[in-house]
C-alpha positions, -999 to +999 in steps of 0.1 A: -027+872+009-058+883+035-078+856+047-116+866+041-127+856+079-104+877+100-075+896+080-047+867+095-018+861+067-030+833+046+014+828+039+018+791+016+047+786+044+044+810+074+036+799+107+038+800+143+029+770+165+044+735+154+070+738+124+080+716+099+119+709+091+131+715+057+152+695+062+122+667+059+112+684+023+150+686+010+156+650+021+127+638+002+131+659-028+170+649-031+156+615-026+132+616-052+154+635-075+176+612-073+152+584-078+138+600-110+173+609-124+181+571-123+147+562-137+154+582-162+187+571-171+170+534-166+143+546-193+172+563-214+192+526-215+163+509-224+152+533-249+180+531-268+185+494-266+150+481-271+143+509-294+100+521-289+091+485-296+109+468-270+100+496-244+067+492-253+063+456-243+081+463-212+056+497-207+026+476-208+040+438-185+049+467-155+016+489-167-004+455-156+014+445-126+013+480-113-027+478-117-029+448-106-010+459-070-035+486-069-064+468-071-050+441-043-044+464-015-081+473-007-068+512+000-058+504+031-037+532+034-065+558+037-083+533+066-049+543+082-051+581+073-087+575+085-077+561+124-046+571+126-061+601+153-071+569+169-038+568+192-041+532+210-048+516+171-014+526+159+007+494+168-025+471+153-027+496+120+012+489+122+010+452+120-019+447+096-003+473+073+024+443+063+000+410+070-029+425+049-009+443+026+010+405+018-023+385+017-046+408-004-015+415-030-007+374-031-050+369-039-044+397-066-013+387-082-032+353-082-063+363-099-042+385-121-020+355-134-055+336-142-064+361-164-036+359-182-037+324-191-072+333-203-055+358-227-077+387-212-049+408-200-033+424-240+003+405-235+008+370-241+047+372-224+053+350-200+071+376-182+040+386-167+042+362-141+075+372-135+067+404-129+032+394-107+057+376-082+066+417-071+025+420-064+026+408-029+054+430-017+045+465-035+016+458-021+030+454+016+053+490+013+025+509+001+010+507+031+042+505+052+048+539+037+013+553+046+023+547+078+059+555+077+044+590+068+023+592+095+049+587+118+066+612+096+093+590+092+103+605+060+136+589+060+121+551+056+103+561+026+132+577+011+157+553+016+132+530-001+125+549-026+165+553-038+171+519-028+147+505-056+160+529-086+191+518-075+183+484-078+169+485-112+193+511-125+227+495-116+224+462-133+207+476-162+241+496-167+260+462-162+239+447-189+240+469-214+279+472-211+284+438-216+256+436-243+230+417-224+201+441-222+170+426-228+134+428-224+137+394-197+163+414-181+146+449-181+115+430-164+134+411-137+149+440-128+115+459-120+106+430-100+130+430-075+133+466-076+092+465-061+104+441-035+134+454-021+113+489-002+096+457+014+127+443+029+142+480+038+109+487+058+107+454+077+147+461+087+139+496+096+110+487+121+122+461+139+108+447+159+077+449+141+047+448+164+035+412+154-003+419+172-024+412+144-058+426+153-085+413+133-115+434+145-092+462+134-086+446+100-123+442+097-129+480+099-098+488+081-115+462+053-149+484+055-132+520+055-110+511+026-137+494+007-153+524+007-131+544-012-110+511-030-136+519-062-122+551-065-089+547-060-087+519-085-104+544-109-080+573-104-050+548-111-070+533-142-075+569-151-032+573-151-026+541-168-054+529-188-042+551-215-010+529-219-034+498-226-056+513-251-030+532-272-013+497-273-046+483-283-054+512-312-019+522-320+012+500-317+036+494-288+056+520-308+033+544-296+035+534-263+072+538-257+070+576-273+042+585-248+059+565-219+090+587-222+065+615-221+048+605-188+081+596-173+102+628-183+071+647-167+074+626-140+106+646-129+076+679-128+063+663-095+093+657-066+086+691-052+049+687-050+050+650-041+077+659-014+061+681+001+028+662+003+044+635+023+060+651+048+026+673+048+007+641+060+009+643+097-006+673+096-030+666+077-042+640+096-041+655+127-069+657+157-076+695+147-096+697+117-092+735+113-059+729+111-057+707+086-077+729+067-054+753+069-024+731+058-044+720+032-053+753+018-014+768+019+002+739+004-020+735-025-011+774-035+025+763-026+024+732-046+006+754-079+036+775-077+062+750-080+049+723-103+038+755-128+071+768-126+091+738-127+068+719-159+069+750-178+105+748-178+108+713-187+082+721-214+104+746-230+134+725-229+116+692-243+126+695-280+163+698-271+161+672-234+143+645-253+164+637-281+196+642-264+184+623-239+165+591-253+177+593-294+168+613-322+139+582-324+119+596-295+120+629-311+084+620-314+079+624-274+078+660-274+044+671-286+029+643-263+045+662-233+032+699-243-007+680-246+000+666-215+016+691-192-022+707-179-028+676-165+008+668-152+001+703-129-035+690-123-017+659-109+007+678-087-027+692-067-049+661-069-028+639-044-026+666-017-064+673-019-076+640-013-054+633+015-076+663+028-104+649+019-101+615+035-111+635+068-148+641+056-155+604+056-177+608+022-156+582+000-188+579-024-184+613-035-151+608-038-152+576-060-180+591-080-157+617-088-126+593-098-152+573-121-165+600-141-127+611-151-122+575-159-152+576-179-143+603-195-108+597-200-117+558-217-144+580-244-121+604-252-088+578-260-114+561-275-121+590-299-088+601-301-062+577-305-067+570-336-067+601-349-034+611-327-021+585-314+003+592-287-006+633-288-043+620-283-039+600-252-019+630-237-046+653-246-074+629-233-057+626-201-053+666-196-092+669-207-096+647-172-069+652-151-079+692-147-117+688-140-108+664-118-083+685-101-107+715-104-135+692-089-120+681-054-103+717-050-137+733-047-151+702-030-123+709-005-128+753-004-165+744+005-159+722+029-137+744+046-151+778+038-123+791+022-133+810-012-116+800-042-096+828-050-082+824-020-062+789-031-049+809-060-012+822-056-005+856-059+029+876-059+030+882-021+034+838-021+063+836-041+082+859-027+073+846+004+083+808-005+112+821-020+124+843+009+118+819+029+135+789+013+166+813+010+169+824+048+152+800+068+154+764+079+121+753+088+090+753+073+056+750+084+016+745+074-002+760+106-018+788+110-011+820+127-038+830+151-052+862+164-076+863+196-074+825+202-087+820+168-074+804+136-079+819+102-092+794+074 
C-alpha cells in the first residue's frame, strides 16, 4: 500500500526506527488466551450447573458491579494517556493511579449499594454487596494497568490478567466436583478474582512512589471529567443490553446471549493485544508518529479480528453446544447478529487511544452518547420481538457507526484518506511474512528525505 503524500510503504508492521518485540504481542495474546480459555471453561461450568437461569442472575450481579467500577474511576486512565508526555508527572500519575483509583471506586461501590436497598438496581440478591466489595480494587488496577502500559510493562498486566481467571476458574472446578457450585459461590469467586490484579500490581511496583500530588489529582479530576461522560456511555452501550433483555425477556435470555458475548470475546486477544503493547507509542511526544501507528494497526487489527470471528462464526453451531450443552444451542444465532459489531469493537479501542491526543473529549462523548442512544431505542424495539437475537442485532446497528464514526474522525485528523486504513492483499502477506520470519514488530514509519509518510 502507497501512502497518498509521498509514495513511502504504508506496511501494517514494517518499520525502521524504534521496533516493537513480538515477543510483547505473543506474551499478551498467550496471556489473554489463556485467560479467555479459562473464562470460558468458567462460563462452561456454570452453564451447565446453573442452567440459563442461574447464569443469568449471576450475568446481571457482575453486569452491575462492573458498571458500577466504571462509573467510579472518573477515566482517569486517559488523564494519564493525556500527561503521560509530561516526563517529571510520571511518579505523581503513579501514586494517584492507586490512591484515587481506591477512593473514587469505595464512593461508587457506596452509592451503588444505596441504590440497591432502594430496589433501583433490577436484582434484589444480596450478593450484590458481595460483589460491590471488588469495586474499590477493579477500580485501582484499571488504572494501575493504564500505566503499567505506558511503561510498556506488558508483563504486569498479563500476569494479572491470568492470575484472576485463575482465581475464579480453579475453585469453580473444586466446587463443582464436589457438588457445591452455586450462584453464592460463582459470585464470590468473581469478587476476589477483581481484587487479586490489585495485590499483583502493588507487589510488582514496589516500592510504590507514595508522593500523592494533589494539584496533579486536581487536573487528572478535570481531564478525565471531560471524557468520564463518554466513557460511561460506551461501557453502558456494551452492557446495558444485559439489563434490558433481563427486564423485557427473562434471565433465560440473558445467559443465551452472555454465552454469545463471551464466546466472541475469544475474537478480540489479537486486537486487544496488540493495542496494549501499541500504547506507548501512541502516546508518544511525536504526534505524526502516532498517527502513523495508529493508521497501520487499525488495518492490522481489521485483518485479524475479520479473519479470526469469521472463523469462530462458522464453527458456532458445532463450538456452542459441545461446549456449553445442547441447552445453549440457542446462543448461536445471537453470535452471527452480533459478530459486525464484535469486529467494530476490535477497531473502536485502538482509535480512541488515538484520539485522546486531540484533547476534544466532547466530541468524543457526543459520539459514545448517540450509540447509547441508539442502542437503548433499538433493544427497546427489538427485544421483544427477538429476544436475545434482537439485543445482538441492536448492538451491531451501534457498535459499527460508531466504529465507522471515530475511524474517519481519526483519517481527518490526520490526513490520511480512508481507503488508505482499508487492508489490501499487499498487508496480509506482509503481516503474515512477517509474523513467520521475523521477531520484532513495529508501528513507525519509514521515512524518505527526513520526512514521515502519514
Amino acid at each position: 500500500m502507497r501512502d497518498s503524500q509521498d509514495g513511502a510503504t504504508l506496511d501494517p508492521v514494517a518499520t525502521s526506527g524504534t521496533a516493537l518485540s513480538l515477543r510483547a504481542v505473543s506474551r499478551t495474546v498467550a496471556s489473554r488466551t489463556m485467560r479467555l480459555m479459562l473464562a470460558t471453561l468458567t462460563g462452561m461450568l456454570i452453564a451447565r450447573t446453573l442452567q440459563p437461569e442461574g447464569r443469568g442472575v449471576y450475568a446481571v450481579i457482575a453486569t452491575t458491579a462492573g458498571m458500577t467500577m466504571v462509573l467510579g474511576h472518573l477515566s482517569i486512565e486517559k488523564s494519564q494517556i493525556a500527561l503521560w508526555a509530561e516526563r517529571d508527572r510520571h511518579p505523581g500519575l503513579t501514586s494517584n493511579s492507586m490512591v484515587l483509583g481506591l477512593v473514587l471506586g469505595a464512593l461508587a461501590a457506596l452509592a451503588a449499594l444505596a441504590v440497591t436497598v432502594r430496589g433501583v438496581i433490577p436484582t434484589a440478591s444480596p450478593l450484590m454487596a458481595v460483589a460491590l466489595i471488588a469495586v474499590p480494587f477493579g477500580v485501582a488496577a484499571i488504572n494501575l494497568n493504564g500505566i503499567a502500559l505506558l511503561r510498556s510493562r506488558v508483563d504486569i498486566v498479563n500476569r494479572g490478567t491470568l492470575a484472576a481467571a485463575l482465581t475464579q476458574c480453579l475453585p469453580l472446578l473444586l466446587l463443582m466436583a464436589v457438588g457445591e457450585l452455586t450462584v453464592t459461590s460463582v459470585v464470590v469467586c468473581w469478587t476476589i478474582s477483581i481484587i487479586v490484579p490489585f495485590a499483583l500490581h502493588m507487589r510488582a511496583s514496589r516500592p510504590l512512589p507514595l508522593r500523592w500530588d494533589g494539584g496533579l489529582a486536581r487536573r487528572q479530576l478535570a481531564i478525565g471529567g471531560r471524557y468520564h461522560a463518554g466513557r460511561v456511555a460506551f461501557h453502558f452501550l456494551l452492557t446495558l443490553d444485559v439489563l434490558l433483555l433481563n427486564a423485557l425477556a427473562s434471565t433465560a435470555a440473558v445467559g443465551i446471549y452472555t454465552v454469545a458475548v463471551t464466546v466472541l470475546a475469544l475474537t478480540r486477544i489479537p486486537s486487544d493485544a496488540i493495542a496494549q503493547v501499541v500504547l506507548p507509542f501512541q502516546a508518544g511526544e511525536d504526534a505524526r508518529d502516532a498517527d502513523r501507528v495508529t493508521a497501520r494497526t487499525l488495518r492490522l487489527n481489521l485483518i485479524l479480528s475479520a479473519g479470526v470471528i469469521g472463523t469462530l462464526a462458522v464453527a458456532a453451531p458445532l463450538l456452542i453446544p459441545l461446549v456449553y450443552g445442547e441447552a445453549f444451542a440457542g446462543s448461536v444465532a445471537p453470535l452471527w447478529a452480533l459478530a459486525p459489531g464484535a469486529i467494530a469493537l476490535a477497531l473502536i479501542r485502538l482509535v480512541e487511544q488515538h484520539l485522546v491526543r486531540l484533547a476534544r473529549p466532547i466530541g468524543m462523548t457526543m459520539i459514545a452518547i448517540c450509540a447509547l442512544g441508539a442502542n437503548v431505542a433499538l433493544n427497546l424495539l427489538l427485544i421483544p420481538r427477538w429476544g436475545a437475537v434482537g439485543a445482538a442485532l441492536a448492538s451491531s446497528a451501534t457498535y459499527v457507526p460508531m466504529a465507522v464514526l471515530e475511524i474517519a474522525w481519526f483519517a481527518r485528523s490526520a490526513r490520511i484518506p480512508m481507503r488508505e486504513l482499508l487492508p489490501r492483499p499487499a498487508d496480509v502477506r506482509s503481516v503474515r511474512r512477517r509474523l513467520a520470519g521475523r521477531g520484532r514488530l513495529s508501528w513507525r514509519g519509514r521515512r524518505r528525505g527526513g520526512s514521515g509518510a502519514r
